[in-house]
N, C-alpha and C positions, 0 to 999 in steps of 0.2 A: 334755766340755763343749761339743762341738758341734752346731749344731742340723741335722738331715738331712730332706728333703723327699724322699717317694715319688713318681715321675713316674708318669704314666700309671694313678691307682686309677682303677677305672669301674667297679669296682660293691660294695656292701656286706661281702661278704666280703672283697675283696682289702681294704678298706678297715680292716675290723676286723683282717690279719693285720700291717696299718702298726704299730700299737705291739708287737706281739712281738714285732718285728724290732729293736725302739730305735729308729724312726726318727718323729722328733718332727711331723713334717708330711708332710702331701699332697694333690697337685692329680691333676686329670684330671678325663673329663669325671663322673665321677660330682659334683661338686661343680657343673660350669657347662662347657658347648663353648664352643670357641673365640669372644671377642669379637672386633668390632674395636677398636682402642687408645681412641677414643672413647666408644663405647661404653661399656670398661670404665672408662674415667676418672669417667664418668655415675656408676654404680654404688657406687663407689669414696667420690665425694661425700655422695651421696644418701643413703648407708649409714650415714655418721657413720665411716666409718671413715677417715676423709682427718683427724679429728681426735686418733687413735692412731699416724698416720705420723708421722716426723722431720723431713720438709721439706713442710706443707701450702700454704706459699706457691705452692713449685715445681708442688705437684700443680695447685693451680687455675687456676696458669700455663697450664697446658700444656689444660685445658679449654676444648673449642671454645667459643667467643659462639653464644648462639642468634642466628639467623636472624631 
């Protein structure tokens, strides 16, 4: 029952051999390089996906003020 994250996919193949292995999730750069934490907060927002998180107060918190 637990969920497992593949570090490091970057590239398609490795990416399809994640669910052979069982392992329910994975990051690396084949999905996105490195952000910075603003950055990805942006995206995060932007995405709608801050509205499938458990704390979206905290997330919008933590989003710089534009300028």
């Amino acid at each position: 029952g637990l969920h497992t994250i593949a570090e490091g996919v970057e590239t398609l193949p490795q990416l399809r051999r994640v669910p052979m292995l069982g392992v329910t999730m994975g990051q690396g750069f084949y999905f996105s390089p490195p952000l910075p934490a603003e950055t990805c907060l942006r995206v995060l927002v932007e995405s709608g996906m801050n509205k499938r998180l458990s704390d979206t107060t905290r997330l919008r918190a933590l989003m710089p003020k534009p300028a």
